[in-house]
Structure formats: structure tokens, C-alpha cells
C-alpha positions in Angstrom: 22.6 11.5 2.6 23.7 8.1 3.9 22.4 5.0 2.6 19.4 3.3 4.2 20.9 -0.3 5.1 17.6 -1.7 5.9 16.6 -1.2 1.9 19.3 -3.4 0.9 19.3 -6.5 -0.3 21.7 -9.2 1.1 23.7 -9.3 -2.0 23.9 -5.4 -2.2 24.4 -5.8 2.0 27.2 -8.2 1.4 28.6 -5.9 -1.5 29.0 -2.9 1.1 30.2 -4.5 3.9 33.1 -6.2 2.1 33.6 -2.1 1.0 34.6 -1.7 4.8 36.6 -4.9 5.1 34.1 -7.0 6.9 33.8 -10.8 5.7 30.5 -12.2 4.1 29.2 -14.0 7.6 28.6 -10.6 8.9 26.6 -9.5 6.5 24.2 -12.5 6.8 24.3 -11.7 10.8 23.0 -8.4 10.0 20.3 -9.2 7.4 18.9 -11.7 10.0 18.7 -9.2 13.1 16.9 -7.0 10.6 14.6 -8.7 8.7 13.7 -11.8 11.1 14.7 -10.6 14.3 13.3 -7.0 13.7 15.9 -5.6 15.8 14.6 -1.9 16.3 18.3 -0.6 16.1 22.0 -1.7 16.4 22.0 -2.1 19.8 19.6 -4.9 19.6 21.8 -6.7 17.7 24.0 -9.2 20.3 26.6 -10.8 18.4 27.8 -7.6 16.2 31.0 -6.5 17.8 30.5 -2.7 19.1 33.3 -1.7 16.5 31.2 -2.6 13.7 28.3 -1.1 14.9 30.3 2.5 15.5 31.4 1.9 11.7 27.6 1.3 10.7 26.1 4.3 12.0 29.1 6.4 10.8 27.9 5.0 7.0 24.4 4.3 7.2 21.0 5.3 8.2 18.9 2.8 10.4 14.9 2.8 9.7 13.3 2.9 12.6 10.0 3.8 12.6 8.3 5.3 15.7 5.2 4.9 17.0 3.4 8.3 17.4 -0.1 7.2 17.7 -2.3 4.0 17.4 -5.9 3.7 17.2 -8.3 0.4 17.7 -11.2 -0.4 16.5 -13.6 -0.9 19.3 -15.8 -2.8 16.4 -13.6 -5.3 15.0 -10.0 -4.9 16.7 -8.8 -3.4 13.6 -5.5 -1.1 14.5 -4.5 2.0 12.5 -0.4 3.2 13.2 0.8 6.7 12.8 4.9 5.9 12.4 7.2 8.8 12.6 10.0 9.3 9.9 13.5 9.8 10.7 13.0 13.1 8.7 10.0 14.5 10.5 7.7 13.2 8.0 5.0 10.6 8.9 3.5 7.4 7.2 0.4 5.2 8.1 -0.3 1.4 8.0 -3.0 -0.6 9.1 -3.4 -4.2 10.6 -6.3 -6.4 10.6 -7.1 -9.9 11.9 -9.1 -12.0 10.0 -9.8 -15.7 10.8 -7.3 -17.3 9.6 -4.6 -14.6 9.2 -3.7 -11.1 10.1 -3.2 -8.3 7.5 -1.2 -5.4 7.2 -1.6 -2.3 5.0 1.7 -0.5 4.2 2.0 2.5 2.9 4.1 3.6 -0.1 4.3 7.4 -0.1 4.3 10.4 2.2 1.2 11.5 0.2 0.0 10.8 -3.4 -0.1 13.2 -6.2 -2.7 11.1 -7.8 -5.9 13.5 -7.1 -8.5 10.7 -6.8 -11.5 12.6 -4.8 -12.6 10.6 -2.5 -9.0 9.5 -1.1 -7.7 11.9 1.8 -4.1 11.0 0.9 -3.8 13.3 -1.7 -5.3 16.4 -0.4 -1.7 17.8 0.6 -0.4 16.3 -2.5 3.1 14.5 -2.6 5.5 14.7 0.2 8.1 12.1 -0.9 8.2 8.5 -1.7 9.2 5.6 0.8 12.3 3.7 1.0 11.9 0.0 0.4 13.0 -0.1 4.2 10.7 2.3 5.3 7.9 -0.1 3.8 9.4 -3.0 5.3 9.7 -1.5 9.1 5.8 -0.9 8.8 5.1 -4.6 9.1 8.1 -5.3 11.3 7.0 -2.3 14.0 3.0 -3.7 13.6 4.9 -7.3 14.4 6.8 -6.4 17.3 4.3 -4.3 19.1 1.3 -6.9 18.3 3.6 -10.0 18.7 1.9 -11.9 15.6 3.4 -12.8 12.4 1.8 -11.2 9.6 0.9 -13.5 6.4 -0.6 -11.5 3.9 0.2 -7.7 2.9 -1.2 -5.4 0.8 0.6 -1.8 -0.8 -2.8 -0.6 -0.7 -2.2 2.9 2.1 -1.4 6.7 1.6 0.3 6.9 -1.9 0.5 5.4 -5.8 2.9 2.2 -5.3 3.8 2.5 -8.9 4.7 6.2 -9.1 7.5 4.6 -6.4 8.2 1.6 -8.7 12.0 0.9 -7.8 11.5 0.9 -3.7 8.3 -1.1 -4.5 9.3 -4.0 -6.5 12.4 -4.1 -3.8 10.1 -4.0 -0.7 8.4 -6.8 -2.6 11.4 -8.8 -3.6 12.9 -8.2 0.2 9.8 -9.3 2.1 9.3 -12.6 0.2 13.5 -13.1 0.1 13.7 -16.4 2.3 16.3 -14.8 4.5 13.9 -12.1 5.5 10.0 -13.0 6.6 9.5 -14.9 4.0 6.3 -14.3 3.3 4.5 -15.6 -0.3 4.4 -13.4 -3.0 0.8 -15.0 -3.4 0.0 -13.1 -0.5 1.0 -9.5 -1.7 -1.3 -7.2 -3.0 -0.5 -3.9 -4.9 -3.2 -2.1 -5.7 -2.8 0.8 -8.6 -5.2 3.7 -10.0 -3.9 2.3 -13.1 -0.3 3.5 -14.5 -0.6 1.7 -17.8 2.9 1.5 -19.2 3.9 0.2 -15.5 1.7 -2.0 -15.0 3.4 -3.6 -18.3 6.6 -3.3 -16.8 5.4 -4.9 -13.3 4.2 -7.8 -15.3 7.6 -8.3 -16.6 9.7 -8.5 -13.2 8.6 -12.6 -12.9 7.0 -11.7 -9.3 3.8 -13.2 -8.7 2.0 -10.7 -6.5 -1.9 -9.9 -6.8 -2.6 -7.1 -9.3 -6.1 -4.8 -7.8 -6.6 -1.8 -10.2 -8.6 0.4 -8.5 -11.5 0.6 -11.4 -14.2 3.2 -10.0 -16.3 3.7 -12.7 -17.4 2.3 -15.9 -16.7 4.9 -18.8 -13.8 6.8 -19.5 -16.3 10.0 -18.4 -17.3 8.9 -15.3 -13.4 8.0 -14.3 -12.5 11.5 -15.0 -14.5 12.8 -12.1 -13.5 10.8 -9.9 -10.1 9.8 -10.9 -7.7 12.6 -12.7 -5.0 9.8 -13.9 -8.1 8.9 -16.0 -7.0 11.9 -18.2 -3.7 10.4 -19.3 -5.0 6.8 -19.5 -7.8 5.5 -21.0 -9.8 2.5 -19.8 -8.8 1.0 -22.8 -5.4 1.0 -22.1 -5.4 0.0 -18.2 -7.4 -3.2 -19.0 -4.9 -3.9 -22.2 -2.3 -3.5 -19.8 -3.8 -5.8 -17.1 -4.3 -8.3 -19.7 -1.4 -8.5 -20.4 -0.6 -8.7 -16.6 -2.7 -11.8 -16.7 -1.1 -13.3 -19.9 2.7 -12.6 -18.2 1.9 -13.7 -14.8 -1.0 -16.1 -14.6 -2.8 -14.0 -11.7 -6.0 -13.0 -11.7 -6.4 -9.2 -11.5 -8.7 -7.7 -9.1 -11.0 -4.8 -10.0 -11.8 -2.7 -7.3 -14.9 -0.2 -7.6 -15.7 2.3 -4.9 -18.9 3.0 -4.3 -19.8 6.8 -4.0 -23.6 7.6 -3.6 -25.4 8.9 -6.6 -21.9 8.8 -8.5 -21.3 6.1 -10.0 -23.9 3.4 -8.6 -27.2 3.1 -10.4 -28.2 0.0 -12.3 -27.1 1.6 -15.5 -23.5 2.0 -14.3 -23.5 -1.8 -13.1 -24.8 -3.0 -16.9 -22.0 -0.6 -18.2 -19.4 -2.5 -15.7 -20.6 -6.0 -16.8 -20.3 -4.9 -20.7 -16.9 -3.5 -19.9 -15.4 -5.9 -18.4 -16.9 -8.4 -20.9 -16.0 -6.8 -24.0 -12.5 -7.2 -22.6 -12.5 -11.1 -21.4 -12.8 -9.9 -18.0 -15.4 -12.8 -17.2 -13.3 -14.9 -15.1 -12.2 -11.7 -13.1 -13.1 -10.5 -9.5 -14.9 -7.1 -8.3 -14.7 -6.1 -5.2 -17.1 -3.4 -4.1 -16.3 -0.9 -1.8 -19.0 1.3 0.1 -16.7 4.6 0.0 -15.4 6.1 3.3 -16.7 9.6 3.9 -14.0 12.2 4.4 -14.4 15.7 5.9 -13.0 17.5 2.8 -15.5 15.9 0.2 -19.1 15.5 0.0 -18.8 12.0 -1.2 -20.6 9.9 0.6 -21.1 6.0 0.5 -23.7 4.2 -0.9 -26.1 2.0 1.1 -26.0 -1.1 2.2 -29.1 -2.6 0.0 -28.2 -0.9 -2.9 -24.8 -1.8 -3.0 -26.3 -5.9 -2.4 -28.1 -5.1 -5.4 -25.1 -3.7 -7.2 -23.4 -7.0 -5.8 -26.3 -8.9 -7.7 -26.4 -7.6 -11.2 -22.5 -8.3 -11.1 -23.1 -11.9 -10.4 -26.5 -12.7 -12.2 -23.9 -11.7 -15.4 -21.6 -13.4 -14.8 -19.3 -11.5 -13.4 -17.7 -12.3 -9.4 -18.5 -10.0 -7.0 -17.5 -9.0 -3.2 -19.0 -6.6 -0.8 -15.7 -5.4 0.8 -16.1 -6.1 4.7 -16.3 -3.1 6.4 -13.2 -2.4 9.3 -11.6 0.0 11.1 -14.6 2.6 10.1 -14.4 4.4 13.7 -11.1 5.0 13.7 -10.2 7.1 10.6 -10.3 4.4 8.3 -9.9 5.7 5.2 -6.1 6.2 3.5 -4.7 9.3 4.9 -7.4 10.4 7.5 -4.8 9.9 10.4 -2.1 11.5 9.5 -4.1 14.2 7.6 -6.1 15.1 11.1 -2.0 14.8 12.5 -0.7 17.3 10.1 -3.9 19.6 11.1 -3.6 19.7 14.5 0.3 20.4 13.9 -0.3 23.0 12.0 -2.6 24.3 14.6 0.3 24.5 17.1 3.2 25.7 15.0 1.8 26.2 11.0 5.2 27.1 9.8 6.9 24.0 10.4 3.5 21.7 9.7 3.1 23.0 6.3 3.2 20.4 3.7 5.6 20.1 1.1 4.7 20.9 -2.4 3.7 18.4 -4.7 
């Protein structure tokens, strides 16, 4: 299989083209079509010699994603992409405009073998993981087809970012790198279901991205239900290791906690939160409370409205900072992995041999 030259790095760039005899200047052409011009494909690319561009596509792959299908919010403008893979495989990735920014959710997996319940990313397991290119064409195919620059991205769609922890940490080192978009590490997010001994390791590669460990429940017993990576790792350990995050890094960690209706968000689960996260200096830390998104396969449903203000309230009247997440996107198969699950369905409803997913 050829190499992906959109996952690599200009140094590494550099490295292979001087490998086929072509001087350093070329490879610094290339890096900006690709990462500040976008180009969708060597073609695009003006000032590269068609020689060189035969030798490229004789030794490397190009990511390109293609647009299969895009949905838009008729509430709130929020867009949901359905990107084709060169393999046959598809991703998803969202972008939202806020006030002062627009936001796009990228995708880290073909799937997740994670097996939370309420997530419709899993349900067909894990296809594959993502090249570091394949993360970054995401943004850069949201940014060509909207024409606005994205500022803040989160790793926060279909699949675990750390159970792809080499093509992460390179997506995140390439779209900061000031050749490429440049963007602020401050304004990355990678959210995790909690991966303990990697979440150590994260806090050692001296980035400075936003930690969100998606939390859920209060008790080791509660997690389990909802959350099978709960089995391997205690809560103990996932907070330890976002500590230590915090200690290594500076950043505040971000403690997301899904909302599922008469699962986990009665009062008495809201004291257990605020004892939690207390027992484990967590005072200074932020919540951020998500109503769950119904899916078709489960029978989770989210809670409502005033009872997740009032979850919301206990939170804060202890001391503890808490958001309501704002809703978006909610009427156009918001939740991670809805599209392409309902793509895969329909597939399989017109050729089921070919649309079956892969084992995880």
C-alpha cells in the first residue's frame, strides 16, 4: 500500500522527496498546496511541474475525501458531511457556527470498538482507524465547500481518538504546524471514554490541546452499564490519570456527563458527581451536561429540559462548574454515527454483500 503524502509531516515530506531526487523547495511547494491551499488533488497544484506530479501518484496516495451527502440543520444552520474514503469506507464530521467562530467535528475512526450504549458509532463495531490525513481533509473539504476558516476543532466524532493514538497526536501536531492552518492547539479538543495509561502518555507529548473525558456516571457501577471500557478502568484510575494530565499540561480537563433518562440523572447521582469529583480536587473543573441523543437501536432516551436545569444547579450550588450543552444539529442525525449508520443501512438494503461491515 502506498504512503498517504497528505499524513506527512514537512520534515518526513522533505525526507521522501529528496528519496526521488527533488530539492527541499519542492517539498515546501507541496506542503502549502496541501495544507493552506487545500488543493483537492495534484492537478490543482500550478507551479508543480507535470513530471513530478506523474512521479507522485506513481508513489503516493492522495486523500481526497468526497462528498457523498450533507445535511443542514434547518434549526440552527448546523451541517453534518458524509465523506467517502478512497477505500469504499466512509467517515463523518460536523461543522457548526457559533458567534464568534465556526467548529468542526472530525472524526477519528471508521467505527469505534468502544461499546458505549448510547453512541451509534459502535454498533457495527471497528472498521479501521484514520490516517492523520484523512482527519485533516475533513476540515479542509468542510473549508472549501463552506468558504470559512475554521478556528476551533474538536476529535469528538465516530471513533475512540486514543485507540488511534499515533495518527492522532500527528493530525494534531500537523494542523497546529505553522506551515499548515495553523490553528491553536488551545482550540483542539480530544475527547476520550477514558484510556488511562494513554491519557498519561498524551500528557507527556508537550501539546497543549483540551483534555474532555467523557465521564457519564458517577460510580464505577453505574459506568459499567453504560460504558464497557469501565470494566478495564476504574474511575479511580481515569481521574489519576487526568490529574496528572492537569499537573503535565496546565489545562483544565473537561468532564463530560451524558444525560440518559432515568439512568443516571436523579439528585442522588448529582451528589455522587459533586463527592467524586471533590474527593479528587476536581473543584476547579468543568462539567458539561449533555441531554443524550436518542438513537433507533437503543431505548435511551434523554432527560428533560428542567430536570437537567436542576442537575445543572446542584452542580453549581457545590461548587462545582456546570454547562447545559447547547443543543445543534438535532434534526439532522446528530448524534456520532447516525449518518453513516442509516448510509450503511440503506447500502446494505441494495447490495448486503458488499455493505456488510467489517468485523471488529
Amino acid at each position: 500500500m502506498k504512503q498517504d503524502l497528505k499524513s506527512l509531516p514537512l520534515d518526513e515530506l522533505t525526507a521522501a522527496l529528496a528519496a526521488l531526487a527533488q530539492p527541499p523547495y519542492r517539498a515546501r511547494q507541496l506542503y502549502q498546496w496541501m495544507h493552506r491551499k487545500l488543493a483537492p488533488s495534484y492537478d490543482a497544484m500550478s507551479n508543480i511541474p507535470n513530471s513530478l506530479k506523474a512521479l507522485l501518484k506513481k508513489n503516493f496516495e492522495y486523500t481526497s475525501l468526497q462528498q457523498q451527502l450533507v445535511q443542514e440543520s434547518r434549526i440552527d444552520g448546523t451541517r453534518k458531511y458524509l465523506f467517502s474514503l478512497a477505500d469504499d469506507n466512509c467517515n463523518e464530521s460536523v461543522w457548526r457556527r457559533y458567534h464568534q467562530r465556526n467548529s468542526v467535528c472530525v472524526s477519528s475512526q471508521v467505527g469505534c470498538r468502544m461499546g458505549c450504549r448510547f453512541c451509534a458509532s459502535t454498533l457495527d463495531g471497528l472498521n479501521r482507524n484514520l490516517l492523520a490525513g484523512e482527519m485533516l481533509d475533513q476540515i479542509y473539504a468542510i473549508t472549501r465547500q463552506t468558504g470559512e476558516r475554521v478556528s476551533n476543532v474538536v476529535i469528538m466524532g465516530s471513533g475512540e481518538p486514543l485507540d488511534n493514538y499515533d495518527n492522532v497526536t500527528r493530525f494534531i501536531r500537523m494542523l497546529s504546524d505553522e506551515h499548515g492552518l495553523h490553528i491553536s492547539q488551545r482550540n483542539i479538543t480530544l475527547s476520550t471514554c477514558g484510556l488511562a495509561p494513554r491519557i498519561r502518555r498524551l500528557a507527556d507529548e508537550g501539546l497543549q490541546i483540551t483534555l474532555a473525558l467523557s465521564l457519564h456516571a458517577p460510580t464505577d457501577e453505574k459506568r459499567k452499564r453504560l460504558m464497557p471500557v469501565a470494566y478495564r478502568y476504574s474511575l479511580e484510575e481515569v481521574l489519576d490519570a487526568c490529574g496528572y494530565y492537569f499537573e503535565k499540561t496546565g489545562r483544565r480537563v473537561t468532564f463530560e456527563y451524558s444525560l440518559v433518562r432515568g439512568v443516571n440523572d436523579n439528585k442522588e447521582e448529582a451528589h455522587q458527581l459533586i463527592r467524586l469529583l471533590k474527593s479528587h480536587n476536581c473543584q476547579g473543573c468543568h462539567v458539561n451536561l449533555i441531554p443524550v441523543n436518542p438513537i433507533e437501536e437503543r431505548d435511551y432516551q434523554g432527560t428533560e429540559p428542567g430536570k437537567v436545569k436542576a442537575f445543572q444547579n446542584l452542580l453549581d450550588q457545590n461548587g462545582i462548574n456546570a454547562t447545559i450543552r447547547r443543543e445543534m444539529g438535532r434534526d439532522i442525525d446528530g448524534a456520532c454515527g447516525q449518518l453513516r449508520r442509516r448510509q450503511l443501512k440503506e447500502n446494505a438494503g441494495k447490495n448486503p454483500a458488499s455493505a456488510e461491515p467489517a468485523d471488529s
